[in-house]
ZANU-343189 format. One record per residue (C-alpha): residue in three letters; x negated, y negated, z negated. Coordinates in steps of 0.2 Angstrom, whole numbers, plus 5000, padded with zeros to 4 digits. Example, Ala and Ser with C-alpha at 12.3 -4.5 7.8 and 13.67 -1.06 7.14 Angstrom:
<nodes>
ALA493850224961;SER493250054964;
</nodes>
This chain:
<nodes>
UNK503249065110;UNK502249165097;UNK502849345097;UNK502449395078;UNK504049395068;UNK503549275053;UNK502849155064;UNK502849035053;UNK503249095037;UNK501849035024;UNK501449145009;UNK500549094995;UNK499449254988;UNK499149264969;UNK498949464970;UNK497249544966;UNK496749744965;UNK497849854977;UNK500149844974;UNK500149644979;UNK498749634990;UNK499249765001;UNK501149695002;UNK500249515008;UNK499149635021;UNK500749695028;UNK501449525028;UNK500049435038;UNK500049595049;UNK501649535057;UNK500949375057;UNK501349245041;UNK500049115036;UNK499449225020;UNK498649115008;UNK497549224994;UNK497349124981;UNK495649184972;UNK495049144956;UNK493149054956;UNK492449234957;UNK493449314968;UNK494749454969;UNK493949604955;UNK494149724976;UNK492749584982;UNK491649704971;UNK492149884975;UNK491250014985;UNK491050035001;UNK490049895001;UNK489049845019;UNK487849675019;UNK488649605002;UNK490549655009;UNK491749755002;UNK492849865016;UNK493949925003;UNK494349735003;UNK494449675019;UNK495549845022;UNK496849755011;UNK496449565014;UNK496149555033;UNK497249435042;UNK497149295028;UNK496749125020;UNK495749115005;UNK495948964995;UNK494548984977;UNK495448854962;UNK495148864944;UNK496848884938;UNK495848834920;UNK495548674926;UNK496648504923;UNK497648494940;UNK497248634948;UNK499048714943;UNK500048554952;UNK498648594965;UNK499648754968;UNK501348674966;UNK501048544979;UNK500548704989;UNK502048784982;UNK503448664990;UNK502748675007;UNK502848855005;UNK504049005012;UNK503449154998;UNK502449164984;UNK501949334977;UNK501249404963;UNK500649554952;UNK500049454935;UNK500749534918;UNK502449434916;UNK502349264907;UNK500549244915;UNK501449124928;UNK502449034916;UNK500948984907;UNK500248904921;UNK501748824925;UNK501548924942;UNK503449034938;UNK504749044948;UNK506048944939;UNK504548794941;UNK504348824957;UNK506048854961;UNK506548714957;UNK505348584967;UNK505748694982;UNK507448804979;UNK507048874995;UNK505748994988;UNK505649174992;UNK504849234974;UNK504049394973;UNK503349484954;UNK502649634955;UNK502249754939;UNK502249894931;UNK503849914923;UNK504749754928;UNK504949574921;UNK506449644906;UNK506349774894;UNK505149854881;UNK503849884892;UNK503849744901;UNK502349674893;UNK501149834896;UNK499849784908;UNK499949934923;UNK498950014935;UNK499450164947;UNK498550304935;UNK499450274921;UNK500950244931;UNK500850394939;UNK500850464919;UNK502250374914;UNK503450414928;UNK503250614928;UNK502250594945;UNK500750684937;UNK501650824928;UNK502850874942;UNK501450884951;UNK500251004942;UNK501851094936;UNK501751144957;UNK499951214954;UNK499751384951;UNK498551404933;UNK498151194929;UNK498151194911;UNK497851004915;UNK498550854925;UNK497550844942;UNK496250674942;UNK497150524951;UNK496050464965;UNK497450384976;UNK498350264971;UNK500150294976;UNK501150214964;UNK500050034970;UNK500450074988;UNK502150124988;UNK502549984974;UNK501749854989;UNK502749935001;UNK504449924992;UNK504049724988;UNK503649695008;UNK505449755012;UNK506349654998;UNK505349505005;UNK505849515022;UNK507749555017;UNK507749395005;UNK506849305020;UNK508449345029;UNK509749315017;UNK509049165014;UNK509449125033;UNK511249145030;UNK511349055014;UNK509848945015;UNK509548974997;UNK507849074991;UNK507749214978;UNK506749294964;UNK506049474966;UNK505949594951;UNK504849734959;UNK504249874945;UNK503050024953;UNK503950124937;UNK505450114946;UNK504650154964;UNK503750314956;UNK505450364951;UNK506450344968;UNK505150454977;UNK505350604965;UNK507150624973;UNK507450844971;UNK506450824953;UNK507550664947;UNK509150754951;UNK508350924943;UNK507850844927;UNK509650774923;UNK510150994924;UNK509851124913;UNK507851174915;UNK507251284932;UNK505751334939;UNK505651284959;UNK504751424966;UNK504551384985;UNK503451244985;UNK502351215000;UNK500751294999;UNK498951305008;UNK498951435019;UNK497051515020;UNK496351545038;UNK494451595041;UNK493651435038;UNK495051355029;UNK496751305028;UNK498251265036;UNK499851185031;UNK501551285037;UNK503151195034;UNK504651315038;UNK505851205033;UNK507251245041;UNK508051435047;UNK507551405067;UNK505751365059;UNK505851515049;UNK506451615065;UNK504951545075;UNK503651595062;UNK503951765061;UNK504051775081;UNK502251665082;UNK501451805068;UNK502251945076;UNK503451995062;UNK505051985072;UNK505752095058;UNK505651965045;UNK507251875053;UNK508352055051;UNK507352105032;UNK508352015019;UNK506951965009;UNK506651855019;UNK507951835031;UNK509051695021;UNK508351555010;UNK508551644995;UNK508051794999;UNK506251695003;UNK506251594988;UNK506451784978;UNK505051834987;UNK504051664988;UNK502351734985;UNK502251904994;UNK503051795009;UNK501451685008;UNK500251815006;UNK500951905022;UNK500451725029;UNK498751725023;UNK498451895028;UNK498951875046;UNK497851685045;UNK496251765035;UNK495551835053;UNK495951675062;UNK495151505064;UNK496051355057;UNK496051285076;UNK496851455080;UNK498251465069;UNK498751275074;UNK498751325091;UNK499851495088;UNK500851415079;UNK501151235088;UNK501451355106;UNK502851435095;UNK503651285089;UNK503251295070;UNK502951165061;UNK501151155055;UNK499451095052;UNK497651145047;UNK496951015032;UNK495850875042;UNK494650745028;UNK494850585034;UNK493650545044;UNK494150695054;UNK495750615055;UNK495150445062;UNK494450535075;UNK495950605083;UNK496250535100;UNK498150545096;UNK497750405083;UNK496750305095;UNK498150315109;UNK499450265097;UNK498450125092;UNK498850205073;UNK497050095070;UNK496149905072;UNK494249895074;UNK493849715064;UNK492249625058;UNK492049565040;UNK490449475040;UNK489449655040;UNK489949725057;UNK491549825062;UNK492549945055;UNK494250015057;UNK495749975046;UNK497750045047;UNK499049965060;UNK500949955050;UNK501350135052;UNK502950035062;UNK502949975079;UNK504149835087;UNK504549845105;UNK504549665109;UNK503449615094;UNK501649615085;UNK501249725071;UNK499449735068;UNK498049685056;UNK497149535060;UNK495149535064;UNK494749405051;UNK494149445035;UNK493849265024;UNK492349245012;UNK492649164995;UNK493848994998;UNK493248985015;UNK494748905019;UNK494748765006;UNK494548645016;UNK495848685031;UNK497048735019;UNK497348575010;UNK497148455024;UNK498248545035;UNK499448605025;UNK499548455010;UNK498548315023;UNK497048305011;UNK495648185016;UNK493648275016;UNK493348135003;UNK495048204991;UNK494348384994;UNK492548334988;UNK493248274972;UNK494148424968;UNK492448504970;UNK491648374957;UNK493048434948;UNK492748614947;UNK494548654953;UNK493848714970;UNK492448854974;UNK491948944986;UNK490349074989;UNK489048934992;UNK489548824975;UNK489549004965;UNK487949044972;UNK487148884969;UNK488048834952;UNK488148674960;UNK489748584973;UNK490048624992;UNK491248505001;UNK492548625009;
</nodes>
């Protein structure tokens, strides 16, 4: 017996870019059959740096582990194509501007009805309702239109303009939030045997994560003064997260101002938030003839919470990430390279990505004869057709059987 938890469970992909993509990633990771369903040139992150031999491992980052399946949506057929696909299917998800998939016939009160069953899954900007609904939506201007941008400069000291958006949290945490609403209609549907439609809007997710700032803006205007800050050692910074009054205690015994915990500046919460910033000089001064390694290892024997700033590939090379399996090593076509795990682990289950990256409707062919029972000759014709492609028939301009 397999011992991935949605063996089984058969998804069909319609995502593209980052939000959809990386809930199907999670998805496959505990093991579902993970469709992507591509258009004749392929998902827009097939194109995006870094790109090794012709592959893109920003792509296979959020694609590994499944199917591709290359169809002309365009095409006459190609859209009952996807609903035969449809009715022998567990989940469809997808991240297309609403009314997209009601134009094609490919929407869930179609769908739903040939297989009431369905687990259906839209993920947008602002949701399926409402005046915005319409607005196409990517995580930058997201993070706009939620507040996400201007709280955060407004916790910058001297920014006369919103910091440039490089991560895209609003995709990831929007994919995230759609994988756990998947997995609990997967199980109501257990209980009542019928499927459900998913309204995800990375709007709202933006909102939820801004938990003090959402209850601060429904109050009468403040300033929040104790925001985490950079601490500066001799070669660069550290992170120190007092949080709590036993971290605060700690501190001041690791730095060697056991005094702080009896000067009432700085003794009680308020009293530190009064004296925010001559509290995080003291810090920096006590840092500024230290190393960064230094200041962690001080502070870690002392029981504070803290950590100097790592880039990435630092991080990656942490043997606590390796021991905990935090990473996979797969192979896309261009040689290996390491994507996420789940940041979750099961005791008595698989959780991890999938060494197998597809190219462009590789899986045509076993797709439709193992899923609908096509014949080689059936699958040929939908070639003729133009409804199928893959990376050969783009590349020649001509047909490729599976």
């Amino acid at each position: 017996m397999s011992n991935d938890i949605l063996s089984g469970v058969r998804v069909l992909d319609f995502t593209t870019i980052v939000s959809g993509p990386y809930c199907t990633r999670l998805l496959a990771d505990l093991g579902a059959e993970v469709i992507k369903i591509e258009p004749p040139e392929g998902d827009f992150i097939r194109t995006q740096p870094p790109i090794r031999a012709g592959r893109s491992a920003y792509f296979a980052h959020l694609n590994c582990g499944k199917k591709s399946l290359a169809i002309d949506l365009r095409q006459a057929g190609a859209s009952e194509l996807v609903q035969q696909l449809a009715t022998k299917s567990d989940v469809v998800v997808e991240n297309s501007r609403p009314g997209v998939m009601q134009r094609l016939g490919l929407d869930y009160a179609t769908l739903a009805s040939m297989n009431p069953r369905l687990v259906y899954c839209s993920i947008s900007g602002f949701g399926q309702s409402g005046p915005w609904a319409t607005r196409s939506a990517y995580a930058p201007m997201l993070h706009a239109a939620s507040g996400f941008d201007l709280v955060n400069m407004s916790y910058q000291n001297g920014l006369e303009r919103p910091l440039n958006t490089g991560i895209y949290v609003g995709d990831v945490l929007g994919g995230t939030y759609a994988f756990g609403a998947i997995q609990s209609a997967l199980l109501a549907r257990e209980r009542s045997g019928r499927g459900d439609r998913i309204d995800l809007a990375m709007m709202d997710g933006l909102l939820s994560m801004l938990i003090y700032e959402f209850q601060e803006a429904q109050l009468p205007p403040m300033k929040r003064t104790n925001t985490f800050q950079p601490t500066r050692a001799k070669d660069g910074f550290i992170m120190i997260a007092a949080v709590k009054p036993n971290n605060f205690e700690a501190l001041a015994r690791a730095v060697g101002h056991p005094e702080w915990m009896n000067d009432a500046r700085y003794a009680t919460a308020k009293g530190r938030a009064a004296n925010w910033s001559w509290f995080m000089s003291m810090l920096d001064e006590w840092a500024a003839t230290r190393t960064m390694e230094e200041c962690e290892a001080i502070l870690t024997e002392g029981s504070v919470p803290c950590s100097r700033y790592y880039t990435v590939r630092e991080a990656l090379q942490h043997p606590h990430l390796a021991e905990r399996g935090s990473f996979e090593v797969i192979d896309d076509g261009a040689g290996p390279l390491k994507v996420p795990n789940p940041a979750f682990k099961f005791g008595n289950a698989n959780a991890q990505a999938r060494n197998y990256v597809a190219a462009l409707g590789a899986d045509n062919a076993v797709v439709l004869s193992s899923v609908l029972g096509y014949s080689e000759e059936r699958i040929a014709a939908l070639y003729e057709k133009q409804i199928l492609h893959d990376d050969s028939s783009r590349a020649s301009g001509g047909h490729a059987n599976g």
